[in-house]
MIVO-643297 format. One record per residue (C-alpha): y, x, z. Coordinates in nm, 3 decimals, padded with zeros to 5 digits. Layout:
// MIVO-643297
@py Y	px X	pz Z
...
// end
This chain:
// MIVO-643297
@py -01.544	px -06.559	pz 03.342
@py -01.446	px -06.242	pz 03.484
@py -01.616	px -05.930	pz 03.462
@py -01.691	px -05.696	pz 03.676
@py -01.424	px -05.545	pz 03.888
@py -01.395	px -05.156	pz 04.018
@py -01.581	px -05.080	pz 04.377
@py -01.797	px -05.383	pz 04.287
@py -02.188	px -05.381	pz 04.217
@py -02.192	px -05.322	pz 03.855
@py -01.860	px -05.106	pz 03.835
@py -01.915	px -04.685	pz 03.742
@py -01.922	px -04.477	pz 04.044
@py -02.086	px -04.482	pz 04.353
@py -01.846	px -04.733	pz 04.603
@py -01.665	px -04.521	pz 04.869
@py -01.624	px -04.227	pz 04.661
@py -01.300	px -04.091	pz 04.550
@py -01.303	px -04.143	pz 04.166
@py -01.454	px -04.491	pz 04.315
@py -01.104	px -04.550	pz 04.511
@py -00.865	px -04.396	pz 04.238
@py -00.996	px -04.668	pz 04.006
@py -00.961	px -04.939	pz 04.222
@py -00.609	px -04.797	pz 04.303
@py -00.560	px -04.776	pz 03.940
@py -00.652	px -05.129	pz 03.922
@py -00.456	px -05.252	pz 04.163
@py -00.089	px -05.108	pz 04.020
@py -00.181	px -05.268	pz 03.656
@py -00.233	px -05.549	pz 03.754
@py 00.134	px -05.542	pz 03.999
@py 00.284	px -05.387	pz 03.724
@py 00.147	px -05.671	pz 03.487
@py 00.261	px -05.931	pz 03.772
@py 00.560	px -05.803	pz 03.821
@py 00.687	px -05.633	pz 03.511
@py 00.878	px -05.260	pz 03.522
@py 00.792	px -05.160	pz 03.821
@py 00.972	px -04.764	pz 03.970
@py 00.714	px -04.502	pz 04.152
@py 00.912	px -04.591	pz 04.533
@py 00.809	px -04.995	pz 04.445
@py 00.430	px -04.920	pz 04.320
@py 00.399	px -04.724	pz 04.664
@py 00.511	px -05.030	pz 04.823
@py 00.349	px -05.293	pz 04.682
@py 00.028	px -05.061	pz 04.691
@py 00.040	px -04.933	pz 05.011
@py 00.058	px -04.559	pz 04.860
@py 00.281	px -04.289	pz 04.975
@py 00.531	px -04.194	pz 04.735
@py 00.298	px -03.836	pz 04.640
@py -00.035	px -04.087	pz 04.564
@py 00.165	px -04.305	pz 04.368
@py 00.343	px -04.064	pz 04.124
@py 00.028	px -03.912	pz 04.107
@py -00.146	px -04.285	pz 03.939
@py 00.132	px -04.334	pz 03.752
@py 00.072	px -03.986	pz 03.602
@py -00.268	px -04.071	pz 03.543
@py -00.227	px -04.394	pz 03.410
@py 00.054	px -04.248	pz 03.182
@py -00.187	px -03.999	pz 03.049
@py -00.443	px -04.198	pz 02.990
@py -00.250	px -04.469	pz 02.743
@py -00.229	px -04.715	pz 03.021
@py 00.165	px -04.747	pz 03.107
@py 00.484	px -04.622	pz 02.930
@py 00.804	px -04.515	pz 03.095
@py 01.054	px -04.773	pz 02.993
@py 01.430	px -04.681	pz 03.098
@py 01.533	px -04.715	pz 03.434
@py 01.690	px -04.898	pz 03.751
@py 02.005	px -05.034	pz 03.764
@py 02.299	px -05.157	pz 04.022
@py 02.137	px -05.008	pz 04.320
@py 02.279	px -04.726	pz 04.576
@py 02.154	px -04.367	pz 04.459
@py 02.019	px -04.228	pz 04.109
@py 01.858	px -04.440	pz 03.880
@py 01.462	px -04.460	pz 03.908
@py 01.224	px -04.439	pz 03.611
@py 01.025	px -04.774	pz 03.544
@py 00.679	px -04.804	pz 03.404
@py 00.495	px -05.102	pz 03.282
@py 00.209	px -05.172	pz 03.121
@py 00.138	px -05.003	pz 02.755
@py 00.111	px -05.327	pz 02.561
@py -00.051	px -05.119	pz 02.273
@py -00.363	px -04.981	pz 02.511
@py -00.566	px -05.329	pz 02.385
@py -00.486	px -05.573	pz 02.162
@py -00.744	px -05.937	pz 02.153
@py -00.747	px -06.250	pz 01.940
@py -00.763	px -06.622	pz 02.019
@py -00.927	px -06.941	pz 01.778
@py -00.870	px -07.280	pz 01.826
@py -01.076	px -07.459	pz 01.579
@py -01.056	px -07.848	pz 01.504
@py -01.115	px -08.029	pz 01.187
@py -00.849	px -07.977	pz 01.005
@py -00.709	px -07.644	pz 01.049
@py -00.794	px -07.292	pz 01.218
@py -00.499	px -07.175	pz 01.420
@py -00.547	px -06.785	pz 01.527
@py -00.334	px -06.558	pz 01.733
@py -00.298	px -06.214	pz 01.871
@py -00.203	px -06.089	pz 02.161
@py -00.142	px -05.768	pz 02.331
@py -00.287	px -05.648	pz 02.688
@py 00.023	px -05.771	pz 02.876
@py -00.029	px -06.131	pz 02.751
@py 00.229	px -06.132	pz 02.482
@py 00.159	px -06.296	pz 02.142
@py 00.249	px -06.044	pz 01.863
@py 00.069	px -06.232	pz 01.568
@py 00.010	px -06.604	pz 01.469
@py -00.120	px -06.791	pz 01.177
@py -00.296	px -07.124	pz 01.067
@py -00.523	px -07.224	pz 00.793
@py -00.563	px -07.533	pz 00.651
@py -00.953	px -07.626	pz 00.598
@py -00.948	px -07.995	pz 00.549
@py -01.227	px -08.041	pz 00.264
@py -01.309	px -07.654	pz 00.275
@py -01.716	px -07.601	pz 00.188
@py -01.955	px -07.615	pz 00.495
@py -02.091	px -07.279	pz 00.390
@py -01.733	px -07.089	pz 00.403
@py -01.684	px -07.080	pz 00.796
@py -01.751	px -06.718	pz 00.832
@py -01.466	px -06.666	pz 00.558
@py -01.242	px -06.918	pz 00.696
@py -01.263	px -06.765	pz 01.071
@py -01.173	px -06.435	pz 00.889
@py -00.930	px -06.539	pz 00.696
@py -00.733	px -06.689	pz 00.989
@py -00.798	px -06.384	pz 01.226
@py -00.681	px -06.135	pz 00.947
@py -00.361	px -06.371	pz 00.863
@py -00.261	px -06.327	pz 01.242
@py -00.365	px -05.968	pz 01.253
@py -00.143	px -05.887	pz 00.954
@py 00.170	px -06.097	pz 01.134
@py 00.119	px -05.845	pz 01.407
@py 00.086	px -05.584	pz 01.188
@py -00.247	px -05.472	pz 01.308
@py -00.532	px -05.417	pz 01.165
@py -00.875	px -05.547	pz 01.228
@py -01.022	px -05.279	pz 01.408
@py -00.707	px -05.296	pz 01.711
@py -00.905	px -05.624	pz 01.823
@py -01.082	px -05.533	pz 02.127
@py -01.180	px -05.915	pz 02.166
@py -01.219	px -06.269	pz 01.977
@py -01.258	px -06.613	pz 02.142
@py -01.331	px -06.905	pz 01.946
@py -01.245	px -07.240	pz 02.093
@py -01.401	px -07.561	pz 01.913
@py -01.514	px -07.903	pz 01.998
@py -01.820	px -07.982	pz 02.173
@py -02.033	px -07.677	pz 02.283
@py -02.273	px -07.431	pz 02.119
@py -02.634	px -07.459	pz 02.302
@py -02.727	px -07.190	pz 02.467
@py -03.119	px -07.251	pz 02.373
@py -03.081	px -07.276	pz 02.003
@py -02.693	px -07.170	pz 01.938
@py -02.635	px -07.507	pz 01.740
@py -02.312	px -07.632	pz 01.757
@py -02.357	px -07.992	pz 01.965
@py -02.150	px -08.272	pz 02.055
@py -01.874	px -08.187	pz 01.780
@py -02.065	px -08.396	pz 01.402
@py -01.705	px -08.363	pz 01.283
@py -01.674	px -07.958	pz 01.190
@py -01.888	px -07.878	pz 00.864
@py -02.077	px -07.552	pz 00.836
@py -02.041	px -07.531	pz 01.234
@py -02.370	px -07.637	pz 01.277
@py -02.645	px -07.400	pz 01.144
@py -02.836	px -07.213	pz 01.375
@py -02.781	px -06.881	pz 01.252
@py -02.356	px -06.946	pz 01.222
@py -02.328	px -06.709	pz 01.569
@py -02.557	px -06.420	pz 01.379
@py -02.323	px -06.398	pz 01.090
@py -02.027	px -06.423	pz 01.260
@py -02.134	px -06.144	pz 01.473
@py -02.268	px -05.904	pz 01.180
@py -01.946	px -05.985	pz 00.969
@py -01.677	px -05.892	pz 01.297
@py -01.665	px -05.577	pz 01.441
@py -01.557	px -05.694	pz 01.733
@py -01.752	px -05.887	pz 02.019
@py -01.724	px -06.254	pz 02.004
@py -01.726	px -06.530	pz 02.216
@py -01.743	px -06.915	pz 02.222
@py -01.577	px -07.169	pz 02.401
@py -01.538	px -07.534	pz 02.395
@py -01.204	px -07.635	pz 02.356
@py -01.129	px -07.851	pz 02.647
@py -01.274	px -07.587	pz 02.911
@py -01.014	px -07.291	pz 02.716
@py -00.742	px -07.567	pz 02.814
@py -00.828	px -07.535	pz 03.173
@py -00.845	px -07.184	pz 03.193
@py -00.485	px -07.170	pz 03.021
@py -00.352	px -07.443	pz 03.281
@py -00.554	px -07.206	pz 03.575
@py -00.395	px -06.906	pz 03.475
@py -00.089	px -07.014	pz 03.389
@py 00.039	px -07.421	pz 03.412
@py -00.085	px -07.709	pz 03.704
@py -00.379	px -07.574	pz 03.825
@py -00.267	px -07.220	pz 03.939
@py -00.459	px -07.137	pz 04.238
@py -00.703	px -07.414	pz 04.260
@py -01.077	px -07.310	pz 04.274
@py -01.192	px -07.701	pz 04.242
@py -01.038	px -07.940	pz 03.978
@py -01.110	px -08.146	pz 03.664
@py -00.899	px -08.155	pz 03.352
@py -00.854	px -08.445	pz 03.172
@py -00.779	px -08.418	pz 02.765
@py -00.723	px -08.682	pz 02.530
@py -00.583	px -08.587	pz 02.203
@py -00.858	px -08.656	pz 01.916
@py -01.109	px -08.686	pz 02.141
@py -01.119	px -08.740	pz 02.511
@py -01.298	px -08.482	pz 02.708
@py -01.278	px -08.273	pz 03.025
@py -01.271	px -07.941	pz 03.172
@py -01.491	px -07.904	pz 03.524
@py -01.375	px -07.629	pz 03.722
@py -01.601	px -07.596	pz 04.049
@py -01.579	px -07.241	pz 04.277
@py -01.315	px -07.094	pz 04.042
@py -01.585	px -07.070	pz 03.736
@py -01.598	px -07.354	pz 03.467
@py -01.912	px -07.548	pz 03.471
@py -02.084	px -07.584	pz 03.123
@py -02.458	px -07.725	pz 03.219
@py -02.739	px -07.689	pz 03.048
@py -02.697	px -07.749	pz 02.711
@py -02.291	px -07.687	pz 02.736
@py -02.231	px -08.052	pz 02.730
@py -02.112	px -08.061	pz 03.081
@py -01.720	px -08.274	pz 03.064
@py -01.848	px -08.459	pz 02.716
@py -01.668	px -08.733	pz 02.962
@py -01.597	px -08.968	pz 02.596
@py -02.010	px -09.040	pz 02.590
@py -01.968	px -09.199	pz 02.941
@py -02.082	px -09.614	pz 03.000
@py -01.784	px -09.796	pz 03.122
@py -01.703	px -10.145	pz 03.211
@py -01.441	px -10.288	pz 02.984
@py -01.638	px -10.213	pz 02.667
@py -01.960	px -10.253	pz 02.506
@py -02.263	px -09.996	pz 02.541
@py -02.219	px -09.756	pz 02.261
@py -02.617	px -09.642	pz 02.191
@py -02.731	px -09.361	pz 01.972
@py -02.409	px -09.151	pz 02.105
@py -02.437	px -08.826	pz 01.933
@py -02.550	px -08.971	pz 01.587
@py -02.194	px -09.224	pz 01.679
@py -01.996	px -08.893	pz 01.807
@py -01.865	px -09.176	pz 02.031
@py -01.933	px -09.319	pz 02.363
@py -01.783	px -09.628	pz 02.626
@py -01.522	px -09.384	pz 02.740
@py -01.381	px -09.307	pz 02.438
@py -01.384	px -09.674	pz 02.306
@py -01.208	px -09.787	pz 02.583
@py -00.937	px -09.492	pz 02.636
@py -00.980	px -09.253	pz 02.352
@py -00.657	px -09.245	pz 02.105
@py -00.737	px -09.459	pz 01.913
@py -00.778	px -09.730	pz 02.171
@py -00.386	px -09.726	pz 02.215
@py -00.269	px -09.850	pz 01.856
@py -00.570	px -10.119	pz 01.919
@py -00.427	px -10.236	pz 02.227
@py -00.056	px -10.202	pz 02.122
@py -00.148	px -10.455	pz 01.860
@py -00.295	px -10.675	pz 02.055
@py 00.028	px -10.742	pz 02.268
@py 00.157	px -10.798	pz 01.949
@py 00.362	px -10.451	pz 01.891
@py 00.382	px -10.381	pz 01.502
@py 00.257	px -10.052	pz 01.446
@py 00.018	px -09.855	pz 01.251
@py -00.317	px -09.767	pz 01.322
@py -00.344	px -09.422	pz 01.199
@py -00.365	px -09.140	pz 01.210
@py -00.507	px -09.242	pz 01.610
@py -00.320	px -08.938	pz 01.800
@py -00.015	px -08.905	pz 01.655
@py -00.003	px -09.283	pz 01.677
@py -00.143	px -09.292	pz 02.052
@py 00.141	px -09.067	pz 02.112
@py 00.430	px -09.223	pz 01.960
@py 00.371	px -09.579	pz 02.148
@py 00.325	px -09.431	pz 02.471
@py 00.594	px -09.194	pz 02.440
@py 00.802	px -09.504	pz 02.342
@py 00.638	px -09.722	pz 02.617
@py 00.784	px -09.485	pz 02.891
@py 01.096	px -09.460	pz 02.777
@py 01.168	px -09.808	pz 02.804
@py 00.903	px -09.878	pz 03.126
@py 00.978	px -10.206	pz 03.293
@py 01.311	px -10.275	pz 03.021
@py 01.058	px -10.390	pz 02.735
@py 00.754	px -10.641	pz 02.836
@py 00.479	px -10.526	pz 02.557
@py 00.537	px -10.198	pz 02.620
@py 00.526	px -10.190	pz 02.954
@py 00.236	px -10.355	pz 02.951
@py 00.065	px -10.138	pz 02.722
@py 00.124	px -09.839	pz 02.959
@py -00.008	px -10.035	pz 03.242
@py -00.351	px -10.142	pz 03.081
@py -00.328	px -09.806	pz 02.902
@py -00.355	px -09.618	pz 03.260
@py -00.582	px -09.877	pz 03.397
@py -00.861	px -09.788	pz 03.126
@py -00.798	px -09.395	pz 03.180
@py -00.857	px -09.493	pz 03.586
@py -01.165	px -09.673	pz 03.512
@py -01.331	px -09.366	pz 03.363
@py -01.167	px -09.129	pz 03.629
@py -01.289	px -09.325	pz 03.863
@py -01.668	px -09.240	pz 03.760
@py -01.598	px -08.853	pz 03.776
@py -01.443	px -08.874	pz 04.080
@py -01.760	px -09.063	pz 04.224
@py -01.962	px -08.739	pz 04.093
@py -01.749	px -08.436	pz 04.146
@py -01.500	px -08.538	pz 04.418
@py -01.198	px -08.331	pz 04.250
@py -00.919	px -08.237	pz 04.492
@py -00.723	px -08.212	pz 04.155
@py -00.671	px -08.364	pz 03.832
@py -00.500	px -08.202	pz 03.526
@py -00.414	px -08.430	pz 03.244
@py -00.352	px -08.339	pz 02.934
@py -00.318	px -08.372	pz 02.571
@py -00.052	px -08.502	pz 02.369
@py -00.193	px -08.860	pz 02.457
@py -00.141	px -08.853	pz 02.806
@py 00.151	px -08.620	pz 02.818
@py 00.342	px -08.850	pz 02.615
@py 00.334	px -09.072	pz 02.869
@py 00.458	px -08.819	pz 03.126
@py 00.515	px -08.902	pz 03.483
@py 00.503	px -09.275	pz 03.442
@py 00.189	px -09.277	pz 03.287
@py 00.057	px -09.024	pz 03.556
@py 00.183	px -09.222	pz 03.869
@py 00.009	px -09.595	pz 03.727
@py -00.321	px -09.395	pz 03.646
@py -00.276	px -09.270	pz 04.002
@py -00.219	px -09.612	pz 04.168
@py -00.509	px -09.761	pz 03.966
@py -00.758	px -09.466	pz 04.064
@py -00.641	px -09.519	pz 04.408
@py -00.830	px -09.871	pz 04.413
@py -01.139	px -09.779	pz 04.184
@py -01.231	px -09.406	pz 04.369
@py -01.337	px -09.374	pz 04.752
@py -01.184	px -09.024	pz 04.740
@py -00.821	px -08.971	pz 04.626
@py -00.750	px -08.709	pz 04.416
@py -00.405	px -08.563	pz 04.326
@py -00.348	px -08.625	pz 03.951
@py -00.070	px -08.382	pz 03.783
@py 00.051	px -08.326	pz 03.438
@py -00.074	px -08.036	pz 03.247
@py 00.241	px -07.751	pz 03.188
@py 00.121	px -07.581	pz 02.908
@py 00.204	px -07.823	pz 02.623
@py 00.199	px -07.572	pz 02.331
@py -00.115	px -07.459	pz 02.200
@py -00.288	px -07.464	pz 02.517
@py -00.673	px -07.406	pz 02.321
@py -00.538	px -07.078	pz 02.186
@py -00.357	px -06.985	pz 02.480
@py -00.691	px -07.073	pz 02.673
@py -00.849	px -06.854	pz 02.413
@py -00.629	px -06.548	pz 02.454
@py -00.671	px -06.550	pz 02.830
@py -01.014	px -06.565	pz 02.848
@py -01.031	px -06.251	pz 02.576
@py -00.770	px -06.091	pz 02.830
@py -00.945	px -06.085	pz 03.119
@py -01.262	px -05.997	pz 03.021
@py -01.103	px -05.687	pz 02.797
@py -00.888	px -05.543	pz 03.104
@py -01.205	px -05.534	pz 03.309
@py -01.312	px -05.287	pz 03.015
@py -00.962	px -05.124	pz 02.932
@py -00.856	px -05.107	pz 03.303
@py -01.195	px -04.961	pz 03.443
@py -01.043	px -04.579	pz 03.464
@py -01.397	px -04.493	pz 03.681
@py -01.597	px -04.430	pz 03.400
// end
């Protein structure tokens, strides 16, 4: 996901040289500063290992070139008061999608990470042929709320269901978004922005969100688990996320499991064994069938309700309890088959089914995988429980556009 970095193979420069070294220098106090916040000339020097002449010298150069702003000084400490810089949160500004069904929710942020601009558009019964208009309508709504314009986006990244393949740039796995699916969507999408563009599934932008930022910070080696709509998972092996071949990799709902019967034809069904047998809208099934009244629809908010109910009252109310317990034990059944394959050291789950049930639900799934799996993973609740797709979305468009904005050796 990252690009290339300064003093690597593909950076400007010749490695070793001195413009070679500034730049990795240069580098190197961004990304403290954008660590650490307001950071004085004496603490760069520090934290770089640069005497106090090299540093002020960066920070000069950094200032000059639109990088970092002065931004008052220290405070409460022995001596005169230092000047702090951070991080110019004008120098690049990028813009996330998260696309589903129903609605296109964009945002902008700026190069520190901070969300300036938001806005969602409804698209429930919207014509097939108006996606280009409805992905600009949504990005322009959020670049107007950050008063922007177009042309400050350095960077889009569109998060949607199932995966665009990289052979034929259909849309796969995902029957359930109109107009996503024609083979020249990515053409016109890239003609009509002027900015580059990339695609994501929506499950894998979750994981890089919860990487960066939530449960999975500093793990190289971990699967997410997200059931929401659908159910589907994130596989995260050597720090990169791993798509396969057609992008399908972590289309976990298609998988056979015991407990329910063989779903054929799985694409044309958008369905699968795993998602029959756990998906969300297995729960207001199986909550009726212990006799809890409830309704049936809509699935997730449903799914979401009853567990959040169940572990409230855990072990104080017998149907619900129970519906937790078989709840987890279905979610463990298909874990159990991805741990078999990919031997995760870590599990993330996540969604707003799962994380309704919270910690209960997370320690019964973990006693149950414990006596389906050879190997034991460690399964932990996702932490970012607010748009997680878009904030997936705007991290992947950050990194990549701070390799570019940050690169000061070319």
């Amino acid at each position: 996901m990252a690009g290339t970095t300064p003093g690597s193979p593909g950076a400007s420069g010749t490695p070793g040289t001195p413009r070679v070294l500034r730049a990795m220098n240069d580098r190197a106090a961004l990304d403290l500063l954008l660590e650490h916040g307001p950071l004085s000339r004496t603490r760069v020097g520090k934290l770089t290992g640069l005497s106090k002449p090299t540093a002020s010298q960066l920070l000069a150069r950094l200032e000059a070139a639109g990088l970092v702003v002065a931004t008052g000084t220290s405070e409460g400490r022995p001596g005169p008061n230092a000047q702090l810089y951070t991080v110019n949160p004008r120098a690049a500004h990028v813009a996330g999608l998260d696309v589903n069904g129903q609605r296109i929710v964009a945002a902008v942020a700026d190069v520190t990470g901070a969300t300036v601009g938001q806005f969602e558009l409804a698209t429930p019964g919207r014509r097939a042929d108006s996606v280009v208009r409805q992905v600009a309508d949504a990005l322009d709504g959020a670049v107007k709320d950050a008063g922007l314009t177009r042309a400050d986006v350095h960077r889009i990244v569109i998060g949607t269901p199932g995966a665009f393949d990289p052979g034929t740039g259909r849309l796969r796995y995902a029957s359930h978004l109109p107009g996503w699916h024609s083979p020249t969507l990515l053409d016109e999408l890239a003609a009509f922005l002027p900015m580059p563009v990339e695609y994501e599934n929506d499950v894998n932008l979750v994981a890089v969100a919860e990487q960066r930022l939530g449960a999975a910070r500093g793990h190289e080696d971990f699967v997410l688990l997200w059931n929401e709509e659908g159910l589907g998972a994130a596989l995260v092996i050597n720090g990169r996320l791993h798509r396969g071949f057609t992008g399908g990799a972590g289309e976990v709902g298609f998988l056979p499991v015991p407990g329910t019967p063989l779903v054929r034809q799985v694409v044309k069904a958008n369905s699968g064994g795993f998602q029959e047998l756990a998906g969300a809208q297995a729960v207001p099934r199986l909550a009726k069938a212990l006799g809890i009244d409830t309704p049936q629809q809509p699935y997730a908010k449903v799914a979401a309700e009853l567990l959040a109910r169940a572990a409230d009252v855990y072990e104080e109310d017998e149907a619900l309890t129970e519906l937790l317990r078989q709840y987890a034990q279905r979610l463990a059944t298909g874990l159990a088959s991805v741990t078999a394959v990919l031997d995760p050291g870590l599990i993330v789950l996540s969604g707003g089914a799962v994380a309704a049930g919270g910690e209960i639900l997370r320690s019964l799934i973990q006693s149950e995988l414990a006596e389906l799996a050879a190997s034991r993973p460690r399964l932990v609740v996702g932490e970012i429980d607010r748009t997680p797709v878009l904030r997936g979305a705007l991290e992947r468009a950050l990194a990549d556009t701070r390799d570019e904005v940050f690169d000061t050796s070319r």
